[in-house]
C-alpha positions as CSV (number, residue, x, y, z in Angstrom):
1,X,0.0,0.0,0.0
2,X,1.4,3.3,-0.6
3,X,1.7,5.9,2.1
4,X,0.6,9.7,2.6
5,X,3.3,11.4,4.4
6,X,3.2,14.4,6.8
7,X,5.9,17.2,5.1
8,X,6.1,18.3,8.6
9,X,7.1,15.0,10.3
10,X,7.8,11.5,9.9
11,X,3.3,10.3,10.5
12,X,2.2,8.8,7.4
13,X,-1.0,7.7,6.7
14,X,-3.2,5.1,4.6
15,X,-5.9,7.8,4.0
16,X,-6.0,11.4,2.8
17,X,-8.8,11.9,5.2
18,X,-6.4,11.0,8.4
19,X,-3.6,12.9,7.0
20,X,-5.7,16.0,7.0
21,X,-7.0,15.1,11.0
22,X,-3.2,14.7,11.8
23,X,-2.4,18.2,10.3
24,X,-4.3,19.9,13.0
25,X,-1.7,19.3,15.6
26,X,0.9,21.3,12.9
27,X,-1.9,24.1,12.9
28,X,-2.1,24.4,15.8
29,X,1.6,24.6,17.1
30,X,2.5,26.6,13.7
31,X,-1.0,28.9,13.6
32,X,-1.2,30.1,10.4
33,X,2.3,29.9,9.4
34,X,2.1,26.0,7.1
35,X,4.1,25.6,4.3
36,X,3.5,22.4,2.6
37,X,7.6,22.0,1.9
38,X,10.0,21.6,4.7
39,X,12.6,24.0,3.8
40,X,10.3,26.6,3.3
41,X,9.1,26.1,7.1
42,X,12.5,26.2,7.9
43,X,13.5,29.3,6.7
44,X,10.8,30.7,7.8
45,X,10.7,30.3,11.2
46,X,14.0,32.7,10.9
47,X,11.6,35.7,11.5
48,X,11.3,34.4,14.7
49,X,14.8,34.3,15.9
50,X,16.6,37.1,17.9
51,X,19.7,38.4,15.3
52,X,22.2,36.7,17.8
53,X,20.7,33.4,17.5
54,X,20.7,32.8,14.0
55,X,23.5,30.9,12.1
56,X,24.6,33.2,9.0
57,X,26.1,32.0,5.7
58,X,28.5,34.6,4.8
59,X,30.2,35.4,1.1
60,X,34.2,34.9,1.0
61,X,34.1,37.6,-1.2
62,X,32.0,40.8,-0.1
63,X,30.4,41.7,3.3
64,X,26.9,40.0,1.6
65,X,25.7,37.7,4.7
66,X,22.3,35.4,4.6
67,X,20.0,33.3,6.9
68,X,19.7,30.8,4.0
69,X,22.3,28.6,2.3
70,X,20.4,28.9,-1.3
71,X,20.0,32.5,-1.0
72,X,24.0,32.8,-0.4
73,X,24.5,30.0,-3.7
74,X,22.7,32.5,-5.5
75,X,24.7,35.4,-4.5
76,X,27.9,34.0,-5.4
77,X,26.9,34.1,-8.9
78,X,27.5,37.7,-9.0
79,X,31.1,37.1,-8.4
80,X,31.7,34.9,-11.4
81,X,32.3,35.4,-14.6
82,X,29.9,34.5,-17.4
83,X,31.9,32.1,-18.8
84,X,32.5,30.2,-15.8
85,X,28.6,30.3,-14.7
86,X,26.9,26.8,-16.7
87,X,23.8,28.5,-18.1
88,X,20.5,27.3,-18.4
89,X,19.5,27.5,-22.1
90,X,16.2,27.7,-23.4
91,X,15.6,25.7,-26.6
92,X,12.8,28.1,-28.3
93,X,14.1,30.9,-27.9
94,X,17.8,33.0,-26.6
95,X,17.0,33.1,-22.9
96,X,19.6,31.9,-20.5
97,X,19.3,32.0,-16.5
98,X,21.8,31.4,-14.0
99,X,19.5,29.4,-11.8
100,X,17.1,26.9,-12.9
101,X,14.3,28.1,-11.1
102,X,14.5,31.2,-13.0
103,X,14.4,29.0,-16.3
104,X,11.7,26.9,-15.1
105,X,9.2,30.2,-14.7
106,X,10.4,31.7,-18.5
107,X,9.4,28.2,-19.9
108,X,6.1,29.3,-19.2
109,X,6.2,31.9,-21.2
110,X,5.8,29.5,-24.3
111,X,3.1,27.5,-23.2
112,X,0.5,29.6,-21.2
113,X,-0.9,32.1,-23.4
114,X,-4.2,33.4,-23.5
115,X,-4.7,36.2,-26.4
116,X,-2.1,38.6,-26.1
117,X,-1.6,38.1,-22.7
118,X,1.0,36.6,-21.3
119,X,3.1,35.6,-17.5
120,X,5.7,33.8,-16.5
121,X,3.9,32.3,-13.5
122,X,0.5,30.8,-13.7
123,X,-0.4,32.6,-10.5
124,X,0.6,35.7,-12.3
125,X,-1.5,35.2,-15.2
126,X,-4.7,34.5,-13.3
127,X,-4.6,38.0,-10.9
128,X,-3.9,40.0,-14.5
129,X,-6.9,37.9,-16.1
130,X,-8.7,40.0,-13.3
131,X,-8.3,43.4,-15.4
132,X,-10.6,41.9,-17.8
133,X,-13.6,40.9,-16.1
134,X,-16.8,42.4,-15.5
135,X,-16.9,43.6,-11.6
136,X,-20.5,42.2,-11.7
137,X,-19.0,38.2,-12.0
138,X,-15.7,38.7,-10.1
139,X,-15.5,36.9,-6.4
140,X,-14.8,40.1,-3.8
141,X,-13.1,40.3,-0.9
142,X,-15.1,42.4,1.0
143,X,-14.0,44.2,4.5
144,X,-16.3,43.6,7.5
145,X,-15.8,46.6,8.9
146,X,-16.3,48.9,6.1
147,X,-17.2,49.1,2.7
148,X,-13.8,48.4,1.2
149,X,-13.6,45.2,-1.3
150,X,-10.6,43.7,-3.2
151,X,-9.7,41.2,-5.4
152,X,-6.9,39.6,-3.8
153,X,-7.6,38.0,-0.2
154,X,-3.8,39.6,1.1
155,X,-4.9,43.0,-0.4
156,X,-7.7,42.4,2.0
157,X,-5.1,41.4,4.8
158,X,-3.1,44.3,4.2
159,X,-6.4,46.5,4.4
160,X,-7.4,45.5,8.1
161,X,-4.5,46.4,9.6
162,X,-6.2,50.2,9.2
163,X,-8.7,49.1,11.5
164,X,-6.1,47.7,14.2
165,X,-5.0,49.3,17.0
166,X,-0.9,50.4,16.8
167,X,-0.9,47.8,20.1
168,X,-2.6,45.1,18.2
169,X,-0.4,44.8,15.1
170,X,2.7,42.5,15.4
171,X,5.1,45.0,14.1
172,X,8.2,44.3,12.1
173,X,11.4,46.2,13.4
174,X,14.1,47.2,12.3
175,X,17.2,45.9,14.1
176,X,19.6,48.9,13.6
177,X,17.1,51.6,14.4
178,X,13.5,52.6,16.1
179,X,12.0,52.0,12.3
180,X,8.6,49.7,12.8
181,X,6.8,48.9,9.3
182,X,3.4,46.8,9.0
183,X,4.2,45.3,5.6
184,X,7.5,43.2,5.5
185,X,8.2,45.1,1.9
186,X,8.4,48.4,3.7
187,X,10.8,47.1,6.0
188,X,12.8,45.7,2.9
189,X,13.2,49.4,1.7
190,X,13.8,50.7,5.1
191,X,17.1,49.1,5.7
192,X,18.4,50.2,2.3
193,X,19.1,53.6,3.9
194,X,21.6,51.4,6.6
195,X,24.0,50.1,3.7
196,X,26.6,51.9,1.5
197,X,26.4,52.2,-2.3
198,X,29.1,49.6,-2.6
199,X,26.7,47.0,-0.1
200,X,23.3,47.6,-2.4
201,X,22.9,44.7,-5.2
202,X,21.6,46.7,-7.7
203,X,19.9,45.9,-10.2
204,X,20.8,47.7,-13.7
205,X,17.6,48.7,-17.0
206,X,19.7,47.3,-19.9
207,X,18.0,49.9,-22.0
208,X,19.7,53.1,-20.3
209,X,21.8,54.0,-16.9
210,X,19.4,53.7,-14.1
211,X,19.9,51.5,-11.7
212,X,17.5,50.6,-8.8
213,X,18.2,49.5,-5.0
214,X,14.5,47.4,-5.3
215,X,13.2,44.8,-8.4
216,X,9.7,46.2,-8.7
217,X,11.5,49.9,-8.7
218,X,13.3,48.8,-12.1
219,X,10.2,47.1,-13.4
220,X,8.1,49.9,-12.6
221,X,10.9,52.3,-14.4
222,X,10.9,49.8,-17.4
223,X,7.6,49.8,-18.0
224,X,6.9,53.9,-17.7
225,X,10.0,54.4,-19.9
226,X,10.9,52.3,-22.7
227,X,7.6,50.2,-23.1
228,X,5.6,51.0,-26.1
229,X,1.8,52.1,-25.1
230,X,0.8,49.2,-27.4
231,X,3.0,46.5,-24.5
232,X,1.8,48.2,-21.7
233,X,-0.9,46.0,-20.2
234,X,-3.0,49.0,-19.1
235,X,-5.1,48.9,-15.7
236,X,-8.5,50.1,-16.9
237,X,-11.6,51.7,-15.5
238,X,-15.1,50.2,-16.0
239,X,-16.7,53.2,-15.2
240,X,-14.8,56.0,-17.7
241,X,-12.3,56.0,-20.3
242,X,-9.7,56.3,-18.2
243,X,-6.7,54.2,-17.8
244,X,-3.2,53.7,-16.5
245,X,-0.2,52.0,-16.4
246,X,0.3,51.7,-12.6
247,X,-2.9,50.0,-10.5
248,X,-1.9,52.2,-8.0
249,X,-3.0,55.2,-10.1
250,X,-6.4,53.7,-11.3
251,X,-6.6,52.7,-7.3
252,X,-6.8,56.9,-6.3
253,X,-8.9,57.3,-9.6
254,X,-11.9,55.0,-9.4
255,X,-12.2,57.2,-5.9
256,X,-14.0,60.3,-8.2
257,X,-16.6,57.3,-9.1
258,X,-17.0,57.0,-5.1
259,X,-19.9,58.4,-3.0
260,X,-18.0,60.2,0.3
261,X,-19.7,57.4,2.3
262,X,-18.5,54.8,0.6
263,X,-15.1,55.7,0.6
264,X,-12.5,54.9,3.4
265,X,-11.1,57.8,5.0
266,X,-7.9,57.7,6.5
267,X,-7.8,59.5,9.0
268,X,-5.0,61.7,11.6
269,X,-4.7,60.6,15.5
270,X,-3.7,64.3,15.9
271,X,-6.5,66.6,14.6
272,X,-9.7,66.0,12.4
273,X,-7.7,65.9,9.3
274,X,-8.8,62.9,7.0
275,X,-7.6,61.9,3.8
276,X,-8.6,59.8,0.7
277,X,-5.0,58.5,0.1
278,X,-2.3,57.5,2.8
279,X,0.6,60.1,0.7
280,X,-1.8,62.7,1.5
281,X,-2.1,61.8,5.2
282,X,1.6,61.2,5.1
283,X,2.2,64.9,4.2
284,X,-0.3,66.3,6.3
285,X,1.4,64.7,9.3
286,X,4.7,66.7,8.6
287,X,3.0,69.7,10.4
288,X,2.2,68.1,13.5
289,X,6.2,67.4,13.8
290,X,7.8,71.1,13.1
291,X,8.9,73.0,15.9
292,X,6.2,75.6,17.4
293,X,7.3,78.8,17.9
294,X,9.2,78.7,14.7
C-alpha cells in the first residue's frame, strides 16, 4: 500500500482523510504559518529568531551575509564570470538563466498564453486575467468593517490592519534603528538607507543607466519608460475611459466614481484631518512634527 506522508514529520497515513486530522496538531503549534515544503518552514521560522541566534552563511568575497544557504549559492553568482557560470538555455528561444528556477518560470512563457496576454507564473496570469472581467461576475473580498472590497484576499489582509490598533499589530522592526513597518516590503526598503552604495545589489535597465536598490523599482521604471503604449498592459476603469499604467493610479482614480460614504477615510490621531490617500495623510502629518514657535 502506498503511504501519505506528513511534510512536517515522519506520521504517514493510509488515507487522505487521516492525514488532513493529523495536520491539525501542525496548525495548531504553527497557527497560520504552514508551508506544505520543509525547507520553506524552515527558513521561515528565521523571522522568529533574535539576530544573535541565527546561524549566518557569509560570502568569501563581499560583506553580503544570509540566513539561508540557497540564498548565499545565489549570491555568489554575481562574483563569477559569465563564462564560468553553466547556463541554463532555453531551446525556443535565446534566454539563458543562472538558476534553474528562473528558467523553469520563462518556460512558461511559451506555453500559457491566452490572447495577447502573457506571464511567467500561472499565478501571475490568473490576478492580470482580473483586469478583464466584469466587476459584476468577479469573487470580492469584502471588509467587515467597512465598505472596502478587493480582489486579492492579502490585499484584504493588508487593508485591516487600518482598522487595528498600533498595540494590536505584530510590528516588524528594524534591528539597527527605532523604524517599525506593517508590511515586510516596507521594511525591505527601510534598511536600504543602513547600507553603503558599494553594499546595495543593484539591479541595472539594460535599455539606459538607471539602476534601482528594489526589483519592482526597475520594473516599474521599465515599463513607464521604454515600453511602447501598445506593450503596456494597461489597468482600466469600468466606469470611464480612463486608464493607467500603474494600478496604484487607477486605485486613487476609481475614488471620483465613489460616494463620500462609501469611501475609506484615513484618518490623523492628531486633529480631524482625513484623507482619501495614505501620501496625503503622510504629508499632512509633517506639520504636527515642526517646531512651534518657529
Amino acid at each position: 500500500m502506498e503511504y501519505i506522508k506528513c511534510d512536517f514529520c515522519d506520521y504517514k497515513a493510509k488515507r487522505k482523510g487521516h492525514l488532513k486530522g493529523h495536520m491539525l496538531i501542525h496548525k495548531k503549534t504553527l497557527g497560520s504559518s504552514m508551508t506544505k515544503r520543509k525547507v520553506h518552514l524552515k527558513t521561515h521560522t528565521l523571522i522568529h529568531k533574535n539576530p544573535s541566534e541565527i546561524e549566518w552563511f557569509k560570502c568569501n568575497l563581499c560583506d553580503f551575509k544570509t540566513k539561508a544557504k540557497e540564498v548565499l549559492k545565489t549570491h555568489t553568482l554575481i562574483h563569477k564570470d559569465p563564462s564560468e557560470i553553466e547556463w541554463f538555455k532555453c531551446r525556443l528561444c535565446d534566454f539563458k538563466a543562472k538558476q534553474k528556477g528562473n528558467w523553469k518560470r520563462h518556460m512558461l512563457i511559451h506555453k500559457k498564453t491566452l490572447g495577447s496576454c502573457m506571464a511567467k507564473q500561472k499565478s501571475i496570469l490568473k490576478r492580470h486575467m482580473l483586469i478583464h472581467e466584469n466587476p459584476l461576475e468577479i469573487e470580492w473580498f469584502k471588509c467587515y468593517l467597512c465598505h472596502y472590497k478587493t480582489k486579492r484576499k492579502e490585499h484584504l489582509k493588508t487593508h485591516t490592519l487600518i482598522h487595528k490598533g498600533l498595540s494590536e499589530i505584530e510590528w516588524l522592526k528594524c534591528n539597527l534603528c527605532d523604524y517599525k513597518a506593517k508590511r515586510r516590503g516596507h521594511l525591505k526598503r527601510h534598511i536600504l538607507i543602513h547600507k553603503s552604495p558599494s553594499e546595495i545589489e543593484w539591479f541595472k535597465c539594460q535599455l539606459c543607466d538607471y539602476k534601482a536598490k528594489l526589483k519592482a523599482d526597475l520594473k516599474r521604471h521599465n515599463m513607464l519608460i521604454h515600453k511602447k503604449p501598445s506593450e503596456v498592459a494597461w489597468f482600466e476603469c469600468h466606469l470611464c475611459d480612463y486608464k493607467a499604467k500603474q494600478k496604484i493610479h487607477l486605485k486613487k482614480h476609481t475614488l471620483i466614481h465613489k460616494n463620500p460614504s462609501e469611501i475609506t477615510w484615513l484618518k490623523c490621531d492628531l486633529c480631524d484631518y482625513k484623507a482619501k490617500h495614505k501620501s496625503s495623510l503622510n504629508k499632512h502629518t509633517v506639520i504636527h512634527k515642526k517646531p512651534i514657535g518657529n
